[in-house]
N, C-alpha and C positions, 0 to 999 in steps of 0.2 A: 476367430470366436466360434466356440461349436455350437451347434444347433439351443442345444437347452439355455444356455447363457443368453443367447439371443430370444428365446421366446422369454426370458423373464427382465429382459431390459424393455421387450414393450410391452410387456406388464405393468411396470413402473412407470414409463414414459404415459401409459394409458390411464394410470391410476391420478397421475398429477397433473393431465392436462384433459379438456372439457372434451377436444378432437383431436386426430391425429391424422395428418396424411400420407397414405402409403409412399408417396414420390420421397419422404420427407423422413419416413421410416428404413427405407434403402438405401438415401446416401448415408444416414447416419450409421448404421450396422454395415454400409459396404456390400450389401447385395444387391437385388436386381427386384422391381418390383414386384415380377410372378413369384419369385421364393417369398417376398412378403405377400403376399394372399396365401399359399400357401402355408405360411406359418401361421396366420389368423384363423384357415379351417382348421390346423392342428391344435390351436389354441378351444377352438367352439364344440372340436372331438372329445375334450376331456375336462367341458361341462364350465366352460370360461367364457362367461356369455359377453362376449361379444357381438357389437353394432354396428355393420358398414350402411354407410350412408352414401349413396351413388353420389360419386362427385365430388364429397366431401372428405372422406376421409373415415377414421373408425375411431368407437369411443367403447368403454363399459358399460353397462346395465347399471342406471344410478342404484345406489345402495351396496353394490359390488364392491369389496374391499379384500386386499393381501394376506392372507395368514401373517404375524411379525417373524420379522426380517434376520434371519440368525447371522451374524458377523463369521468369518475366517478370524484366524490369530491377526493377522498379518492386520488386516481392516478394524479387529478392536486396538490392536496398539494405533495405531493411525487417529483412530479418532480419540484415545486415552492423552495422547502427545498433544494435539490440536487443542484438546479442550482443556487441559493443562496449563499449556502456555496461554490462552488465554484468560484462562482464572487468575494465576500468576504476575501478569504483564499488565493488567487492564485495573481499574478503578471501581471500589466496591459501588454495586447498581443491579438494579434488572436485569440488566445481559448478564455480569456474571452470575447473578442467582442463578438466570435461566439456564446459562452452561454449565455450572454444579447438577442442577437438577436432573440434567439433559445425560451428564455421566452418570449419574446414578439411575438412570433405567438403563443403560446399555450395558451397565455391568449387570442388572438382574435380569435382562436373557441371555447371558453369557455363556457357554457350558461350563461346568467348573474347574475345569483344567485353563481354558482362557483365561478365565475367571483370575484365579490363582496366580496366573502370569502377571495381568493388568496390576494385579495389588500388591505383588513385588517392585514394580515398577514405580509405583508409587510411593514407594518408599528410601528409591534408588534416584528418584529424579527429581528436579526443583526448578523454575523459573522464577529469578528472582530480578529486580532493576535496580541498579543504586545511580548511576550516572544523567538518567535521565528519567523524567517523572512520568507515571503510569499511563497508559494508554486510558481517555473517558471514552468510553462509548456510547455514552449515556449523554453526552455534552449537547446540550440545547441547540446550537449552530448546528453542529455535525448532525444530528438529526432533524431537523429546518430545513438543510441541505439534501440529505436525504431525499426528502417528500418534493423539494423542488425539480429533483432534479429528473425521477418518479413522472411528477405531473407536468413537466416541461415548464414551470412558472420563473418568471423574470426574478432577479432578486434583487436589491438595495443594497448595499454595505458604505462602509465608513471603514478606507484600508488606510494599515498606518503603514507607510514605505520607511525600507530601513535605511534606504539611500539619501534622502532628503529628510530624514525623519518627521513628513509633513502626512496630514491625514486627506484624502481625496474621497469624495462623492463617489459611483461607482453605478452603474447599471451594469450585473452581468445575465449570461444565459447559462447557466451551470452546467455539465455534461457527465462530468465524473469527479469520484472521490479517490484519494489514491495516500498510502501513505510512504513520505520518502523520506529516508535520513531525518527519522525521531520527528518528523511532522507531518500533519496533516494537509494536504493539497485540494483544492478545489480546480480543478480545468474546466475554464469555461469562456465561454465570446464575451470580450469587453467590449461593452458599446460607446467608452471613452474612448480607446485606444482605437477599435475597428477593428480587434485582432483578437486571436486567439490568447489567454493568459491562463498564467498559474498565479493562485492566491494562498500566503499560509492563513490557515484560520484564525491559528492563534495573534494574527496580526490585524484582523476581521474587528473592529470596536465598535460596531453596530450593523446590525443585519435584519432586513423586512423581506418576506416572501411576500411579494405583489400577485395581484386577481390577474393579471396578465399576461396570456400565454405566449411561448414562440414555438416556432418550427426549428428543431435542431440541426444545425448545419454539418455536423460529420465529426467525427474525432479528429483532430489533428496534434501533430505535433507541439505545433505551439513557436511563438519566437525563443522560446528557451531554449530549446534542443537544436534547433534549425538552424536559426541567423543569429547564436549567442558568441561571444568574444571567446577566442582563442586563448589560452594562457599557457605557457613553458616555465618550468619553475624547476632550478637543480636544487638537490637535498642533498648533503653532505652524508660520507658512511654514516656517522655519528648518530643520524636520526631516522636514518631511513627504512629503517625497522617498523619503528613507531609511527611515520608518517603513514604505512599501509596499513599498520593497526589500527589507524583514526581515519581514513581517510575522507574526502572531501566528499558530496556528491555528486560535483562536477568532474571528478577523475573522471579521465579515456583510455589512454593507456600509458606504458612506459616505456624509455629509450634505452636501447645497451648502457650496462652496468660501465661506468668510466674503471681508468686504470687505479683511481686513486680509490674507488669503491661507491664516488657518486652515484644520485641516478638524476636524469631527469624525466620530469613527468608530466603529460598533456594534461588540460582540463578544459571545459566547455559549458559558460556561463552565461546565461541573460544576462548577468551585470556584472562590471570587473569588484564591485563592495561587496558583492556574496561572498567576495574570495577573502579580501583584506585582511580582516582581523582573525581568518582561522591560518591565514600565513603568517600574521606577526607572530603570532603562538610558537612557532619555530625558533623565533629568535635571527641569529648569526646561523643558525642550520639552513637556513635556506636563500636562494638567487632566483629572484626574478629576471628569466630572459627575456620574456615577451609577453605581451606589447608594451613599448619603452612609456606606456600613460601610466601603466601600474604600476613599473618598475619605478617611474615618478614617484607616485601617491605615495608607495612604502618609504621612500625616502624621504620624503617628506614629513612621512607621519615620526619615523625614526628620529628625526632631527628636531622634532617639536619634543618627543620624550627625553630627548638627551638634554637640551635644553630646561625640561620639567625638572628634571634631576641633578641637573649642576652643581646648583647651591646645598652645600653640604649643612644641613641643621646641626646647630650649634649644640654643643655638646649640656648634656643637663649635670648641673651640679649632682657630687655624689651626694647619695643621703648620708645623712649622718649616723657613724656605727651606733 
C-alpha cells in the first residue's frame, strides 16, 4: 500500500472511531509504529488537525469531517451489485428503502462516465427469487436477535424441533446471526443442552429478550459441525448432476467418480432427520451407505410409502357422453 492510500485509510479509520491507537494503526496497515507518527505529522503538515493523546492514542478535532468520498469504477459496480441484490432478494421494508436510497446518492457523486456504466448495468442485470421466499430483514426476531446479541442479553424462545416435532422451552445466550442454505441461524449457548447450538428462526414460535445479562463465552463451532453424524450416500449417473445443483448443507466432499458414473458423497449432520427427507427426494437415485441407523430410517420410511400406495383406488365410473 503506498503512502497516500495509507494516510487516507486513517483518515477514515479516525473519522469513524472516537480514538485510535498508534500500535493498533500499524498492525492494521502493516507498518511499524515510528512510520505511523510520522504519517500523523504528515497528516497535521497539510492542515488535518489531528489529536495525540499520550498514551492513548490519536483522534480528530471534533467537527472535522472528509470532503465525499469519490468511488473507482471498479468500487461503484461493487456496491451497485451488493445493493442490487439486496433490493432484489429481500422483502419490501426499511432496509430496502434505505438501500434504494443508499444507491441513489452514490450514483449522484459518480463521475459521469461511472455513472453511465452503473446505469447500463442496471438494465443488464436482475435479482430475482422464485424457489425460495425473500429474504425479511425487517423481521421482528431477527431484529430482537440483533439488539440481543449487541447487548449480550439472555433470550427466551419456544423451538419447534423438526425431529420430534415437539416445542421446548429454551434459555439461550445468542452470539451470532448467520444465514445458511435459504435460512436464517441464530448460534448461541443453550442453557438446556450446556452446549453450544444452532436455532433456525423460522422454527423460533416465541421469543422474549430478558433484562439479563451474560458474559460471552467465545465462538465456537457448535456440536453441528464438530461431533455431527457422518453420512455416505451413492447417487446414481442419472441424478448426479442435479444432486450438486441442489445440494445439501451438510455436503463435505466427493469420492472418485465409480465406473458405472456413480458418485458417492460425504455429509456432516447434527442430526441424521436433517438429511431424511431431502434424500427421499431422490428417489431410487440414491444408496445410503452409512450409518446402517439411516440406511434403516429410509427403508423404513420407503416401505410405509409403498404400503400407503398399494391399494389401487378403484377406478371412477365414466361420465356420461
Amino acid at each position: 500500500m503506498n503512502r497516500l492510500d495509507r494516510l487516507l485509510g486513517y483518515l477514515l479509520l479516525l473519522q469513524s472511531r472516537d480514538l485510535v491507537r498508534a500500535q493498533d494503526l500499524a498492525a492494521q496497515f502493516e507498518v511499524s509504529e515510528r512510520t505511523v507518527y510520522r504519517d500523523m505529522d504528515a497528516l497535521a503538515e497539510i492542515g488535518v488537525p489531528v489529536v495525540g493523546q499520550a498514551g492513548e492514542g490519536y483522534r480528530l478535532l471534533e467537527g472535522y469531517t472528509l470532503p465525499p468520498i469519490m468511488f473507482s469504477e471498479t468500487e461503484a459496480r461493487a456496491l451497485f451489485l451488493a445493493i442490487s441484490m439486496l433490493h432484489g432478494l429481500t422483502m419490501p421494508g426499511p432496509t430496502q428503502t434505505a438501500a434504494t436510497s443508499a444507491l441513489a446518492k452514490v450514483k449522484a457523486v459518480l463521475p459521469k462516465l461511472t455513472r453511465t456504466q452503473v446505469e447500463v448495468l442496471q438494465t443488464v442485470l436482475g435479482f430475482y427469487t422464485v424457489s425460495r421466499p425473500r429474504l425479511d430483514l425487517d423481521d421482528a426476531k431477527f431484529l430482537q436477535l440483533q439488539q440481543a446479541i449487541n447487548q449480550h442479553k439472555v433470550v427466551y424462545i419456544h423451538y419447534h424441533a423438526q425431529r420430534s416435532n415437539r416445542v421446548t422451552a429454551r434459555e439461550i445466550e445468542p452470539l451470532h446471526l448467520a444465514y445458511v442454505d435459504n435460512a436464517w441461524l441464530v448460534h448461541g449457548y443453550c442453557r438446556l443442552r450446556q452446549d453450544l447450538r444452532n436455532f433456525r428462526l423460522d422454527r423460533i414460535d416465541h421469543l422474549v429478550v430478558r433484562p439479563e445479562s451474560f458474559v460471552p463465552q467465545g465462538m465456537g463451532l457448535g456440536r453441528s459441525l464438530v461431533d455431527g453424524e457422518r453420512v455416505l450416500v451413492r447417487f446414481s449417473a442419472e441424478v448426479v448432476r442435479w444432486v450438486r445443483e441442489r445440494q445439501h448443507f451438510g455436503f463435505r466432499e466427493e469420492k472418485e467418480e465409480a465406473e458405472d458414473g456413480s458418485v458417492t458423497m460425504i455429509y456432516q449432520v447434527a442430526e441424521l432427520s436433517q438429511l431424511t427427507l431431502w434424500l427421499l427426494g431422490w428417489g431410487d437415485g440414491m444408496e445410503v451407505l452409512e450409518p446402517l441407523e439411516l440406511r434403516a430410517a429410509i427403508a423404513e420410511t420407503a416401505a410405509r410409502m409403498v404400503k400407503q400406495h398399494a391399494t389401487v383406488a378403484q377406478a371412477q365410473p365414466a361420465s356420461p357422453a
